[in-house]
C-alpha positions in Angstrom: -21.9 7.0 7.2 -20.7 6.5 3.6 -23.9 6.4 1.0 -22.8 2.7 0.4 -23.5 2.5 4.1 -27.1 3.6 3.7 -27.7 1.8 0.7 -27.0 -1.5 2.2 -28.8 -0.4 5.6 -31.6 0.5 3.3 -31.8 -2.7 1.2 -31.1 -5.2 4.4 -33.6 -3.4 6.5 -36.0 -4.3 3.7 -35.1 -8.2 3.7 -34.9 -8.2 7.0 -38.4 -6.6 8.1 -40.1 -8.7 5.1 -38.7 -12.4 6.6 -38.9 -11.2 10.4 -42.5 -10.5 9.8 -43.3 -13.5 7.9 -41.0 -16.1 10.0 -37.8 -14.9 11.7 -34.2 -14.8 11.0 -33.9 -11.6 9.6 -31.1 -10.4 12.0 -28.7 -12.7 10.7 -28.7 -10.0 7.7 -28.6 -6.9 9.4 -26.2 -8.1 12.3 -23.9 -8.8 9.8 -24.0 -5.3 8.2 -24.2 -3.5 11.5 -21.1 -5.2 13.0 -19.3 -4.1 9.7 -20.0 -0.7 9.8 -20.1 0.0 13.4 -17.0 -2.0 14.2 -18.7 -3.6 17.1 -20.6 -6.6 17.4 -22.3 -5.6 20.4 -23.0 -2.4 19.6 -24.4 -3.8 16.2 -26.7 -6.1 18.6 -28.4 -3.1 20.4 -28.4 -0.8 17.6 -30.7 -3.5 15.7 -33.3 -3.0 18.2 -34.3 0.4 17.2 -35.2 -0.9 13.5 -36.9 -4.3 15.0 -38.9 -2.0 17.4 -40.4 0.5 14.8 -41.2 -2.6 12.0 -42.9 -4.6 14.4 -44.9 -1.6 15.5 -45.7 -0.9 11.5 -46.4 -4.8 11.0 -48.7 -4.9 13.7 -50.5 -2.4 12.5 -51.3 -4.2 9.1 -51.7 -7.3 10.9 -54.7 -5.2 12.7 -56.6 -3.7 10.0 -56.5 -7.5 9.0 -57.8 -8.0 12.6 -55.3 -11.1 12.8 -53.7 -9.7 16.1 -55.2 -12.4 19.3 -54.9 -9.7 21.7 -55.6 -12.4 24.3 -53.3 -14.0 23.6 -50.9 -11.7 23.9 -52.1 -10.4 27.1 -51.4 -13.6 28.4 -47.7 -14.0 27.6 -46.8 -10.4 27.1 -45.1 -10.6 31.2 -43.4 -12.8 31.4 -41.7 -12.4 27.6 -41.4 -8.7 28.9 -39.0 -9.6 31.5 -37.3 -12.6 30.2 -36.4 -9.8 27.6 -34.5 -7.1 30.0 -32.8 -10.3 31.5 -31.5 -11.1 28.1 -30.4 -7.9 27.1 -28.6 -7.0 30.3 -26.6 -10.4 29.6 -26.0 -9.6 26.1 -24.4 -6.2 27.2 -21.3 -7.7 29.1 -20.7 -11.4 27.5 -20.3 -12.4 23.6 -23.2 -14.4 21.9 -21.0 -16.5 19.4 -21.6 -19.4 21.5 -25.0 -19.2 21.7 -26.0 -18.5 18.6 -24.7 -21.9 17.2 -26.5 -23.5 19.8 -29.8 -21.5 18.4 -28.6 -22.7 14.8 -29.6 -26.1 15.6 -32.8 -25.5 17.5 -33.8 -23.6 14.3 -32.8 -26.3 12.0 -35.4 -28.4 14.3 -38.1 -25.6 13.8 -37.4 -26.4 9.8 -37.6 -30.1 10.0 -41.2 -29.5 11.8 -42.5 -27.4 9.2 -42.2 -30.2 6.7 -43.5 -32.8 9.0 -47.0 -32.7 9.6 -47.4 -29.4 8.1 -51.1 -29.0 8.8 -50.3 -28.3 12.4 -48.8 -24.8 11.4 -51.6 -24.2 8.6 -55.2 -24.6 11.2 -55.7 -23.5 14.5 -55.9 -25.8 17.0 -56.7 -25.9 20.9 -53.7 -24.0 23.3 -52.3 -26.6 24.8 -49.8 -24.4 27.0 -50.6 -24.5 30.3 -49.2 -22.5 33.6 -46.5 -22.6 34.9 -44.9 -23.9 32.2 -46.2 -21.0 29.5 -45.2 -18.1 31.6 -42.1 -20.2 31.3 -41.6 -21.1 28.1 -42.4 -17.2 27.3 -39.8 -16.1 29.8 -37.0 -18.6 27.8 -37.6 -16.8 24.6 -37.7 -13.3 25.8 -34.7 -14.1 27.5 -33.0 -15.0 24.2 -35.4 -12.2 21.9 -33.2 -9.8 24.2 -30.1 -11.4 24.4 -29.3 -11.9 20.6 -32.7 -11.0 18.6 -31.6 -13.5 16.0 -34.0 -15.8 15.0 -36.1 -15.7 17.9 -39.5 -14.9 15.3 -39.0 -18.6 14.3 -38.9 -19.6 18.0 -42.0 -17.5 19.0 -43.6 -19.2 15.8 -42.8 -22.5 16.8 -44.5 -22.0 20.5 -47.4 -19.8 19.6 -48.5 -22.1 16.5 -47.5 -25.9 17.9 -48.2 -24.8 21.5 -51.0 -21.9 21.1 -52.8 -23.3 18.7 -52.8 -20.3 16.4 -52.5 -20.6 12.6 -49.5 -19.3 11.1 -51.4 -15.9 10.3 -52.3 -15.2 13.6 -48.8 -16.8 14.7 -47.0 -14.1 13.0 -49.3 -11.3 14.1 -49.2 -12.1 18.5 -45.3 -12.7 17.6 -44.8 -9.3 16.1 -47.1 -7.5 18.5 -45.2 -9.2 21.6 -41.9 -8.2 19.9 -43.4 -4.4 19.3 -44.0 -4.6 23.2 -41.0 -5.9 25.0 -38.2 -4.3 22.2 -38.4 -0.5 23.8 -36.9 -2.0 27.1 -34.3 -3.8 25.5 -33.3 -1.0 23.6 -33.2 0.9 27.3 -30.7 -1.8 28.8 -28.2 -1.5 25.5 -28.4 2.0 25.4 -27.3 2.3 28.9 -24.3 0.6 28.4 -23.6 2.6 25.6 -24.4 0.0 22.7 -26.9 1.7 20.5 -26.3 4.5 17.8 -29.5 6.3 16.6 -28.5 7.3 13.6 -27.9 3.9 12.1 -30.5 2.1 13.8 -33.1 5.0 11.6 -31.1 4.5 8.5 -32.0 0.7 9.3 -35.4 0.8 10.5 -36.9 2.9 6.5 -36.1 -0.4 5.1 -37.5 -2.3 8.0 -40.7 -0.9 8.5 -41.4 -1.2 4.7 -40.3 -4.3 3.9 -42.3 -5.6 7.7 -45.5 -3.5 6.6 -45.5 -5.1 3.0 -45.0 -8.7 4.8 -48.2 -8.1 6.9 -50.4 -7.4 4.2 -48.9 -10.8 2.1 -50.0 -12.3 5.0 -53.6 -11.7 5.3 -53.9 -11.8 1.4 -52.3 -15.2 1.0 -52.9 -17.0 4.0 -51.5 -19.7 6.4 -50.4 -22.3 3.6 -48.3 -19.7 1.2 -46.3 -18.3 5.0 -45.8 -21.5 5.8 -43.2 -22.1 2.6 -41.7 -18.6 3.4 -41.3 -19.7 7.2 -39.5 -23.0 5.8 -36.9 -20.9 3.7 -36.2 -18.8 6.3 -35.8 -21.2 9.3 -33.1 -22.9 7.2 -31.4 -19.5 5.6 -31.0 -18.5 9.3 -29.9 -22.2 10.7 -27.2 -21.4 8.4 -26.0 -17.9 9.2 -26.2 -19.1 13.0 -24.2 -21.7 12.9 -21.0 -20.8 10.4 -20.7 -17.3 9.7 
């Protein structure tokens, strides 16, 4: 690893943890710079995972001394994300994920449009109105693609645990950081199994992660549902973008 290599690992990490904490979407920067100095897209995928795991675990932590993480709400969901998750990942170890990320590119793009209508839905808590089966299932659907491609999938949780929880976009962003902190370690176990995960760049990777997610939770809590909600918008569409052409 050159110290250009580092640098940029560094300086994406940093991006990358800041708008994956705050929204999602951050992969579409580190992928990028993974796949070029690993070689290997794949191996780029599962490498990621080792950075996403130990900023999430640092942004939930100053999500909690905020006490914005709904534990019980993640209990709830935590299952059947878990194991859509492993599903994902084993998938993503033996098949390429260029098609499905442009097919993600447009669900984004709809997660963008909903931001700016109605925008008070993603600002005030509101009554869950998820019900079972069909939240175990809807959990299971983004696990499944949170392991298979990583991605974009904070925008996805966003959407469903804001517009179908009911939480505010605070709280949003803390159950989907804590759920991501949870299910990531057995991800990481299904990639490096097939031989897809280097250490040594995934820690370069996950200093500027953990800083840039850690500084992103404490924004959070200082500025409130309204100010994330502009941050989410940017993101959703930076991410639409990198899905679908590059």
């Amino acid at each position: 690893m050159s110290a250009l290599d580092f640098v940029l690992l560094v300086l994406g990490g940093m991006a990358s943890g800041f708008i994956n904490t705050l929204a999602g979407g951050g992969s579409a920067i580190t992928i990028p710079i993974l796949t070029e100095i690993l070689g290997d897209v794949n191996v780029a995928n599962g490498t990621n995972r080792i950075a996403i795991m130990l900023a999430n675990i640092g942004a939930v932590a100053g999500f909690q001394r905020g006490k914005a993480v709904p534990w019980d709400v993640v209990r709830k969901v935590a299952i059947p994300a878990g194991v859509g998750a492993i599903a994902g990942a084993w998938v993503a170890t033996i098949i390429s994920a260029g098609a499905m990320r442009r097919v993600f590119a447009v669900v984004i793009l709809l997660v963008a449009l909903s931001v700016l209508y109605r925008p008070q839905r993603w600002i005030h808590e509101r009554e869950d109105s998820l019900r079972e089966p069909w939240r175990s299932v809807l959990f299971f659907a983004i696990g499944w693609y949170g392991g298979f491609l990583q991605a974009g999938v904070g925008l996805l949780w966003l959407t469903a645990l804001v517009l179908g929880g009911g939480l505010d976009l605070v709280r949003g962003n803390a159950a989907k950081v804590a759920l991501i902190a949870i299910y990531t370690p057995l991800t990481i176990v299904v990639f490096a199994r097939a031989a897809q995960v280097d250490v040594a760049v995934g820690a370069v990777l996950a200093i500027g992660q953990v800083s840039g997610a850690v500084l992103a939770s404490q924004l959070a809590i200082a500025k409130g549902a309204a100010w994330v909600r502009w941050v989410l918008l940017g993101a959703a569409i930076v991410a639409a973008i990198r899905l679908g052409f590059f």
